[in-house]
TIFI-453564 format. One record per residue (C-alpha): x, y, z; residue number from 1; chain; residue in three letters. Coordinates in nm, 3 decimals. Example, Ala and Ser with C-alpha at 12.3 -4.5 7.8 and 13.67 -1.06 7.14 Angstrom:
BEGIN
1.230:-0.450:0.780:1:A:ALA
1.367:-0.106:0.714:2:A:SER
END
This chain:
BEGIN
-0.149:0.888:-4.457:1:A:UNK
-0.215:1.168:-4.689:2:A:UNK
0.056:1.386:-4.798:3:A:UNK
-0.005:1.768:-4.843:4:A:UNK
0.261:1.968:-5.042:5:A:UNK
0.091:2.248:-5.183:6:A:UNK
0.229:2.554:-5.000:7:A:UNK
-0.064:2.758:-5.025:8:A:UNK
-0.273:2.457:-4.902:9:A:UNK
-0.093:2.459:-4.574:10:A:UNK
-0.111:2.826:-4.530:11:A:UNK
-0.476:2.803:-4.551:12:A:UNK
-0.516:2.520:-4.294:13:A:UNK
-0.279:2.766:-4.063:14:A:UNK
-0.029:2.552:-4.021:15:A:UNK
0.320:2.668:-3.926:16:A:UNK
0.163:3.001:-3.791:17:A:UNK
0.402:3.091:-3.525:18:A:UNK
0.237:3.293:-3.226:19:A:UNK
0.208:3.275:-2.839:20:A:UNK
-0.108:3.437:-2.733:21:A:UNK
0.000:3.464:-2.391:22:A:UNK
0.308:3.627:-2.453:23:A:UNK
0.148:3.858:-2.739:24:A:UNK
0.096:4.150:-2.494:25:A:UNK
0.450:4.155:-2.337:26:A:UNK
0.558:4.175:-2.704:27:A:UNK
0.356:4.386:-2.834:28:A:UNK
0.485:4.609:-2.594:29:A:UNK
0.827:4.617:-2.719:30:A:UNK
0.784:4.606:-3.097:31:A:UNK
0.484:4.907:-3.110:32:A:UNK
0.758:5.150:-2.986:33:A:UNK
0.969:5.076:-3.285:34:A:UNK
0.638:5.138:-3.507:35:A:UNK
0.787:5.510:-3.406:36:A:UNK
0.413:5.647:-3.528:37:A:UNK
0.101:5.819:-3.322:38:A:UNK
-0.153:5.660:-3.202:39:A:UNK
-0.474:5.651:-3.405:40:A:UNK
-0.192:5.510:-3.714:41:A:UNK
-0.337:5.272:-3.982:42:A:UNK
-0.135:4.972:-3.922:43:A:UNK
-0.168:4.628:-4.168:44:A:UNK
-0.046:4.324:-4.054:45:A:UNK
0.002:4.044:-4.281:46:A:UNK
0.031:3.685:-4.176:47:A:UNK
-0.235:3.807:-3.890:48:A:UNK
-0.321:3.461:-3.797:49:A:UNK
-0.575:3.420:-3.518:50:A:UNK
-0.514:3.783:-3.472:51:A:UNK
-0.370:3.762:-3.105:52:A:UNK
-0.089:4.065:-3.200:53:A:UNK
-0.347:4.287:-3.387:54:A:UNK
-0.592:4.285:-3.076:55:A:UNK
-0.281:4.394:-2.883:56:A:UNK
-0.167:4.653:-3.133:57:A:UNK
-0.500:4.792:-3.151:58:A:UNK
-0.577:4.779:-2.755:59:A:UNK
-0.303:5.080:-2.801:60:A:UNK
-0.501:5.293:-3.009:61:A:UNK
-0.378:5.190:-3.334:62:A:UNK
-0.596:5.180:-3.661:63:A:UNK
-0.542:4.772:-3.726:64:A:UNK
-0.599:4.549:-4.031:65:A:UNK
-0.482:4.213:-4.014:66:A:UNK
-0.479:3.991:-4.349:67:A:UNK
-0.443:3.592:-4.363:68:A:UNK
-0.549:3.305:-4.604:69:A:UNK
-0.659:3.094:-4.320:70:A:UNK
-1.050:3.143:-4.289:71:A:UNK
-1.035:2.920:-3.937:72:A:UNK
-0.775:3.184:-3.812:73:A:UNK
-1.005:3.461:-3.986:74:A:UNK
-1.337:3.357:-3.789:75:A:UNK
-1.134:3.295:-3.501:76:A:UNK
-0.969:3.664:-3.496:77:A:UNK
-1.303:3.838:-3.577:78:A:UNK
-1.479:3.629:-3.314:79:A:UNK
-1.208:3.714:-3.020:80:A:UNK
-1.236:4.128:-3.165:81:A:UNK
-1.595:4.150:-3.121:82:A:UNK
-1.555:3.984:-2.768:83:A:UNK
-1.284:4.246:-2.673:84:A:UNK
-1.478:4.547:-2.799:85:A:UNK
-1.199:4.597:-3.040:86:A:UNK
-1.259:4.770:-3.400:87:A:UNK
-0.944:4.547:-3.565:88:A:UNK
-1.056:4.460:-3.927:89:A:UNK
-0.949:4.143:-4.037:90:A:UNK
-0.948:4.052:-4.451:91:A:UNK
-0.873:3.787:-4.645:92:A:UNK
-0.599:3.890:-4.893:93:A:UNK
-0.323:3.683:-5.098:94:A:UNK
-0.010:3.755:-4.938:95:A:UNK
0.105:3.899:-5.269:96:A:UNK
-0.198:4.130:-5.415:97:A:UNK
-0.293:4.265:-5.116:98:A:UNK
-0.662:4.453:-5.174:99:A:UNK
-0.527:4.797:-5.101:100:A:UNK
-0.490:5.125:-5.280:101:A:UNK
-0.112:5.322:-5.270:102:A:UNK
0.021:5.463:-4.954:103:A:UNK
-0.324:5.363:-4.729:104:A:UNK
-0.132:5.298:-4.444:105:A:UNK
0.138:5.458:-4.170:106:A:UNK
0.318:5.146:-4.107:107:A:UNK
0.308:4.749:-4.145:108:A:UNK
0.405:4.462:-3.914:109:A:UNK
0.512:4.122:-3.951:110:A:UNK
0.540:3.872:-3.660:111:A:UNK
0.583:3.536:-3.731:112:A:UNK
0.746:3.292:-3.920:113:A:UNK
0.502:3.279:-4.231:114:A:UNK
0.677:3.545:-4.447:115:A:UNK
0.954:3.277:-4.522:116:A:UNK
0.676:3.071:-4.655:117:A:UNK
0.546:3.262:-4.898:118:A:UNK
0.826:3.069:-5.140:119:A:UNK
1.158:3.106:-5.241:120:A:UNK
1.384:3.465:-5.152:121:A:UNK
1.234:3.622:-5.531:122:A:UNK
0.864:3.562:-5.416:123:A:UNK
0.946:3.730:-5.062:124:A:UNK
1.113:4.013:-5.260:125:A:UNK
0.750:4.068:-5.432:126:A:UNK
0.555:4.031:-5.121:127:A:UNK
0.830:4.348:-4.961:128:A:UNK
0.779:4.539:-5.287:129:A:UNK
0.377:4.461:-5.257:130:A:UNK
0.427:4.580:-4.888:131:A:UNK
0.579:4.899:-4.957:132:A:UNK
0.316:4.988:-5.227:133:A:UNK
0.055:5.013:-4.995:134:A:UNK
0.308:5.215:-4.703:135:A:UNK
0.295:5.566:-4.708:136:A:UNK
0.677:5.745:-4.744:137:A:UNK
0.886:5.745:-4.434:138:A:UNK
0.583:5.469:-4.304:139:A:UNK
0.750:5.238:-4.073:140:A:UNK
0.799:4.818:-4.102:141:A:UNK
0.898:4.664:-3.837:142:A:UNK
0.946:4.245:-3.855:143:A:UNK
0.952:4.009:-3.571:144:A:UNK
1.122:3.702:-3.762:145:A:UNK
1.310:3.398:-3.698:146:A:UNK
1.683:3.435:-3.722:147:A:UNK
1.850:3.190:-3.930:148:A:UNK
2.177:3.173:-3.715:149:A:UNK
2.000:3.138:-3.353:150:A:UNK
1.771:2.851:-3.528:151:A:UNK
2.043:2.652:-3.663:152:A:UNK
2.184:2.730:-3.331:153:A:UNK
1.950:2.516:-3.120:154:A:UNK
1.874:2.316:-3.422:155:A:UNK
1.642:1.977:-3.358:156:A:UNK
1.582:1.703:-3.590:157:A:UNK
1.283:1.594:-3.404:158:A:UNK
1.057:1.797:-3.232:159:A:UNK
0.671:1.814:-3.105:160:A:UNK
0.447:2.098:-3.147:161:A:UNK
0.113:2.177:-3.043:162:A:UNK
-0.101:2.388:-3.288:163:A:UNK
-0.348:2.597:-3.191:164:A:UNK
-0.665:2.374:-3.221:165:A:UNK
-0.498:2.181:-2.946:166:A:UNK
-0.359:1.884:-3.200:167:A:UNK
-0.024:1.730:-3.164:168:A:UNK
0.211:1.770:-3.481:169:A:UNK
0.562:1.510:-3.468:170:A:UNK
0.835:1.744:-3.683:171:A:UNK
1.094:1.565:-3.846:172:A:UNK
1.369:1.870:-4.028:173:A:UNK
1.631:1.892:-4.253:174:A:UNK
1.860:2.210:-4.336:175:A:UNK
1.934:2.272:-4.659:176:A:UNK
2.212:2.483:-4.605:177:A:UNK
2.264:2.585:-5.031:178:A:UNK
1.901:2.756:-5.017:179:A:UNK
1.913:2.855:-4.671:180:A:UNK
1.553:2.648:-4.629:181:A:UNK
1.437:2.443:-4.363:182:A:UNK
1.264:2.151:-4.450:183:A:UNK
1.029:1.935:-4.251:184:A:UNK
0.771:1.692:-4.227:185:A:UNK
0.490:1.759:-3.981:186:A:UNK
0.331:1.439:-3.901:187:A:UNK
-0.099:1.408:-3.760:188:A:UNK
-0.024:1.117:-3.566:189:A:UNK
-0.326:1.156:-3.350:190:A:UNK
-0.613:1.152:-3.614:191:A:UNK
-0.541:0.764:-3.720:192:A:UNK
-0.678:0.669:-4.015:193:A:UNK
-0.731:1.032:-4.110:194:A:UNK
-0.366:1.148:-4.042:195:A:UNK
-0.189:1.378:-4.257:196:A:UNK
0.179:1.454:-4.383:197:A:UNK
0.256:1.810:-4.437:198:A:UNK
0.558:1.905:-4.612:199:A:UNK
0.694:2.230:-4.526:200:A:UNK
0.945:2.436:-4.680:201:A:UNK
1.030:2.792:-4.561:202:A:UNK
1.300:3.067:-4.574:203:A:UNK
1.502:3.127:-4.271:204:A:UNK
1.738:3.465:-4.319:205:A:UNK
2.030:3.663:-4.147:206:A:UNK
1.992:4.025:-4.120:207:A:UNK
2.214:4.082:-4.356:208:A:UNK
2.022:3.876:-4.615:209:A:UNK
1.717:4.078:-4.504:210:A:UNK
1.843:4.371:-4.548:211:A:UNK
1.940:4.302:-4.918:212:A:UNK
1.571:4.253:-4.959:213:A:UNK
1.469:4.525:-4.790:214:A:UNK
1.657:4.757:-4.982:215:A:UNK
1.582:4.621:-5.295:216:A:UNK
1.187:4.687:-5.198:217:A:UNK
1.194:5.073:-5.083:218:A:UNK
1.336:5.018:-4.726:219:A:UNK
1.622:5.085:-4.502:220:A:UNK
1.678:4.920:-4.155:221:A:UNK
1.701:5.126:-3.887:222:A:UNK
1.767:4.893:-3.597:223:A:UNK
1.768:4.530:-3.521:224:A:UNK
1.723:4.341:-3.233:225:A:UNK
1.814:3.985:-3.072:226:A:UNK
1.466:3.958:-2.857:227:A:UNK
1.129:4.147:-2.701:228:A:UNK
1.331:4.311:-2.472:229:A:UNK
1.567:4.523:-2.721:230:A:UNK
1.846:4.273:-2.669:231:A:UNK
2.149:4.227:-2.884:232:A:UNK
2.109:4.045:-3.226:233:A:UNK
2.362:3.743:-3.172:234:A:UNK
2.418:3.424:-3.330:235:A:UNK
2.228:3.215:-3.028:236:A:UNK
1.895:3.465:-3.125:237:A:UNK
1.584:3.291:-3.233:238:A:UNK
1.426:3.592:-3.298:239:A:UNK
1.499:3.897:-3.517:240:A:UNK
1.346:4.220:-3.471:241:A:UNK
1.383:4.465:-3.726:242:A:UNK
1.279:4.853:-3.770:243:A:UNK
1.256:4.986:-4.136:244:A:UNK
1.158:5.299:-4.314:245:A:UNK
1.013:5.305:-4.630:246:A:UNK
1.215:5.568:-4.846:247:A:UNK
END
């Protein structure tokens, strides 16, 4: 069994993407409202993956450009565009020199679980600060995000997930409560001798954690939520949905 630790290497084969492409439309729903922009906006999303929530977003009107690392996810977003009739552009960019001039766009979204991935809590502070430089002022962010508490909340030590080529991944995770990381080990136990081991290692926040960065980047939280439907933020939340305005 080959072991694969690079982070960047894993981003690339899109694992860990976090997404539900049935759900994408109910959510989409929600979280465009707190975009609080017109439609016709130029919107980037980072972390795009197979670019389920950009065809949403841009079904409403929006001006979308999703970025990702991932060329299968790449092909696969452009593919599913063309086949919708959609004018989403999808780019690849590194998460933190992101191929764009100053202020090009209204507003930015995040869904996902990949931001915590981009490294430690100084390398997500550059990819906010890398954010904002391409936001115009009073642009909007708004991040759809695990939430450290409601995670820990239903925490597993063994799990099963099914990625999105269809594969079966056996998760093995640790908390590493000092760093506020989860690790884990996602095992290919289908592929035999071909099987890999891929070490993961991402960033799991409470708002108030997030907020730090965000203000440290140019932003300011406006409201927060616990789910897709605008409930409460509590500690059994998986999900954190934040609004933010770039100063």
């Amino acid at each position: 069994m080959e072991a694969v630790l690079d982070r960047k290497a894993i981003f690339k084969l899109g694992y860990h993407w976090v997404g539900d492409e049935e759900e994408a439309a109910e959510q989409i729903e929600f979280v465009r409202r707190l975009l609080y922009l017109p439609v016709g906006s130029k919107i980037l999303m980072p972390f795009c993956g197979p670019g389920w929530y950009a065809h949403e977003l841009s079904m409403w009107g929006f001006q979308v450009v999703g970025t990702e690392i991932a060329h299968s996810f790449l092909q696969e977003a452009k593919l599913r565009g063309q086949r919708l009739g959609l004018s989403t552009s999808f780019l690849y960019a590194e998460t933190l020199k992101l191929p764009f001039r100053d202020e090009k766009f209204d507003g930015a979204m995040v869904i996902g679980n990949r931001f915590g991935m981009t490294g430690d809590e100084l390398t997500d502070l550059e990819f906010l600060r890398e954010l904002a430089r391409v936001i115009k002022p009073q642009g909007r962010f708004v991040a759809a995000l695990p939430h450290r508490d409601g995670v820990l909340n239903s925490f597993q030590e063994r799990d099963w997930e099914t990625m999105v080529d269809g594969s079966r991944m056996l998760i093995f995770r640790k908390w590493d409560a000092a760093t506020g990381q989860m690790w884990e080990e996602w095992r290919d136990v289908e592929t035999g001798q071909n099987s890999q081991l891929f070490i993961v290692i991402y960033r799991a926040y409470t708002l108030t954690e997030l907020d730090n960065l965000l203000r440290k980047s140019g932003f300011s939280i406006t409201n927060a939520f616990g789910n897709f439907a605008g409930g409460e933020l509590t500690h059994k939340s998986r999900w954190m949905i934040v609004q933010s305005v770039k100063l």
